[in-house]
C-alpha positions as a LaTeX table, in Angstrom:
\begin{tabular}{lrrr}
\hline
Residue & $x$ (\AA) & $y$ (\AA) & $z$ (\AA) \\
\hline
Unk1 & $-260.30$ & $-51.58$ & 31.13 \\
Unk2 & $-262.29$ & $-50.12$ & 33.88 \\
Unk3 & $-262.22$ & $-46.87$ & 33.01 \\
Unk4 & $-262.58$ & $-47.51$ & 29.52 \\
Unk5 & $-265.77$ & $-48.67$ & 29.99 \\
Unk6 & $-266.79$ & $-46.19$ & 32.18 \\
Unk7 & $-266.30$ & $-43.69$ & 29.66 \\
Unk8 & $-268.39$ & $-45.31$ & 26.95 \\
Unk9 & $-271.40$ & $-45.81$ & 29.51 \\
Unk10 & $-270.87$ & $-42.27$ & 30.27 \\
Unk11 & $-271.07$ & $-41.16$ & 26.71 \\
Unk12 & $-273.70$ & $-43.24$ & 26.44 \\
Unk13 & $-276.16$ & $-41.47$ & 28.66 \\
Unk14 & $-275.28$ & $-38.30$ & 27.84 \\
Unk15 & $-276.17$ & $-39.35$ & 24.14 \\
Unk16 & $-279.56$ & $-40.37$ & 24.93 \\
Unk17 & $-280.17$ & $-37.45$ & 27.76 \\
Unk18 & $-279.07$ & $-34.44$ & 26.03 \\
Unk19 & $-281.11$ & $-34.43$ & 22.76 \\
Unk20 & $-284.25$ & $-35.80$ & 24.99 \\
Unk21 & $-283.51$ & $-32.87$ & 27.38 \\
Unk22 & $-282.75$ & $-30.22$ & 24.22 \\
Unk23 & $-286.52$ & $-31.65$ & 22.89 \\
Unk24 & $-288.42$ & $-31.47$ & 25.81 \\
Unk25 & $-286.93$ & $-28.04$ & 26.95 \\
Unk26 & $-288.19$ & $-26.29$ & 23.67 \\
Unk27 & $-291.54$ & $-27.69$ & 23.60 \\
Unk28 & $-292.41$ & $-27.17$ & 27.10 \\
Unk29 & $-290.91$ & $-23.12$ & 26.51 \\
Unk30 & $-288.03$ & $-23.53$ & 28.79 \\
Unk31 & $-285.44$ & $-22.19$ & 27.39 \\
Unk32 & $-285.68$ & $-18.11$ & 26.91 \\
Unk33 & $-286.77$ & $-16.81$ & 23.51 \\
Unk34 & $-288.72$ & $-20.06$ & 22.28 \\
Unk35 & $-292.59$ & $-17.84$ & 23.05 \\
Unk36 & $-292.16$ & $-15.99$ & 19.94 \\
Unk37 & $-291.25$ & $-18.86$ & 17.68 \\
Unk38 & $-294.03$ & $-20.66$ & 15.59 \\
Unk39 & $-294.61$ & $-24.28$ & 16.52 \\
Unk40 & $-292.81$ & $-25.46$ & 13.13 \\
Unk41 & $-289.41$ & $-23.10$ & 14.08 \\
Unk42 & $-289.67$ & $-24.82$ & 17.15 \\
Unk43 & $-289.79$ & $-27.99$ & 15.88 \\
Unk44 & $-286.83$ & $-27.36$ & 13.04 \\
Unk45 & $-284.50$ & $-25.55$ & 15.63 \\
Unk46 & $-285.28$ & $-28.23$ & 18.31 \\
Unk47 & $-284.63$ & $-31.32$ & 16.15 \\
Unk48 & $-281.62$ & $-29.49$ & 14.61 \\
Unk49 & $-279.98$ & $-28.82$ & 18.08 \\
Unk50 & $-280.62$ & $-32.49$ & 19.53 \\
Unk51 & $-278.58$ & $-33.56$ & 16.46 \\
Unk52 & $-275.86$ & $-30.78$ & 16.78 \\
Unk53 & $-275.56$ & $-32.47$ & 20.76 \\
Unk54 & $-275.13$ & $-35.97$ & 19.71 \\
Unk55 & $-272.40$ & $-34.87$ & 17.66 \\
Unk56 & $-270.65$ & $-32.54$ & 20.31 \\
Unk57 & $-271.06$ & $-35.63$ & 22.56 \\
Unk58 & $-269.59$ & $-37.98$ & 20.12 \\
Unk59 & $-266.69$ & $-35.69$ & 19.56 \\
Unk60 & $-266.13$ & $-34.92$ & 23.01 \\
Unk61 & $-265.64$ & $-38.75$ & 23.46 \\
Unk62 & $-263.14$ & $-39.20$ & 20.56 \\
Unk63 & $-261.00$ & $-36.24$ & 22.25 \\
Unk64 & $-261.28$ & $-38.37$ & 24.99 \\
Unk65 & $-260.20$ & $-41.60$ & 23.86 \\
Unk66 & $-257.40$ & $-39.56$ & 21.73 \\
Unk67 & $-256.13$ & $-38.32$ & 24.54 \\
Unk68 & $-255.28$ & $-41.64$ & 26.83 \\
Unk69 & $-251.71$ & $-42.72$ & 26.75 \\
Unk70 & $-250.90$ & $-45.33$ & 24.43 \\
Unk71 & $-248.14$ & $-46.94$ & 26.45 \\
Unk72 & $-250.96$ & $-47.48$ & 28.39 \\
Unk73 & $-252.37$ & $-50.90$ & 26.78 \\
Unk74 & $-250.06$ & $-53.29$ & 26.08 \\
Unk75 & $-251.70$ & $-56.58$ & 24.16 \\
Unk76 & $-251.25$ & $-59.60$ & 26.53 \\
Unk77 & $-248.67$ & $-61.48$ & 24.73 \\
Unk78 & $-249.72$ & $-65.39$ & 25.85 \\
Unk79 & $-252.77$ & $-64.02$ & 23.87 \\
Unk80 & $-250.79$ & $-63.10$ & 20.80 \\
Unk81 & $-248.55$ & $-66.09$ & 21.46 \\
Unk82 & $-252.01$ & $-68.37$ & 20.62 \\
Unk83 & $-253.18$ & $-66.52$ & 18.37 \\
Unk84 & $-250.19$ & $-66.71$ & 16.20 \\
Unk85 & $-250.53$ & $-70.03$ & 16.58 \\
Unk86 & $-254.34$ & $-70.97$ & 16.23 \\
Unk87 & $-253.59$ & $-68.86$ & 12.50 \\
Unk88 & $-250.73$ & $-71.16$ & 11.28 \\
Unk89 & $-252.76$ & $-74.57$ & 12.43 \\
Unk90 & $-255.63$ & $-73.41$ & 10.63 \\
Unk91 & $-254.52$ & $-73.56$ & 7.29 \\
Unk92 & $-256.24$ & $-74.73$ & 4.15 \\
Unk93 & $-256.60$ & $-79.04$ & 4.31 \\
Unk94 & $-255.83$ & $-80.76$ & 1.11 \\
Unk95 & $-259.54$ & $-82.31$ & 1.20 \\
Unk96 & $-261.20$ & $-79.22$ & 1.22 \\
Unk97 & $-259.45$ & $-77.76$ & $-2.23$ \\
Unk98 & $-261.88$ & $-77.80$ & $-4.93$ \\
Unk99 & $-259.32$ & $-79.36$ & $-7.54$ \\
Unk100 & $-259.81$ & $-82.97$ & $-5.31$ \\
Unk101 & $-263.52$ & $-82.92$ & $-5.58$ \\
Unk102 & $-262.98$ & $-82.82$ & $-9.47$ \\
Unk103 & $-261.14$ & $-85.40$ & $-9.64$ \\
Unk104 & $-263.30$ & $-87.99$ & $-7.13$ \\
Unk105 & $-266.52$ & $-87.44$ & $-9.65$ \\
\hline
\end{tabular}
């Protein structure tokens, strides 16, 4: 579960940081090439790219979570056990159907 999570926090940052980083590195000049370009290009290209890198990063974490074993989790069965049982215990009371309300008027 650990490393689950640790994955998904990890994802996380990097989908915040990498478009902030892509943003701030063309509008300071810092990547090679981005002189010559008018403000608007760098604007479009900039934007474009920080949206291109959220959906590498998202990607990159589905591959991830594609690749774990599935063997791996196994559902806790006193879970299942009560949750099987919660469901049939829960089932529809005579008092609430709406044909007895009818009738009481």
């Amino acid at each position: 579960m650990a490393g689950v999570i640790q994955k998904f926090l990890i994802a996380s940052m990097f989908m915040c940081a990498v478009p902030i980083a892509i943003l701030y590195g063309f509008n300071h000049k810092l990547f090679p090439g981005t002189i010559q370009l008018s403000p608007h290009s760098v604007t479009l290209l900039s934007g474009f790219l920080a949206v291109i890198s959220v959906n590498v990063v998202i990607a990159f974490y589905i591959y991830m979570a594609m690749k774990e074993p599935a063997s791996k989790h196994e559902p806790d069965l006193k879970f299942v056990a009560d949750a099987k049982a919660s469901i049939r215990q829960s089932g529809p009371n005579e008092a609430d159907l709406p044909s007895n309300h009818g009738k009481q008027e």
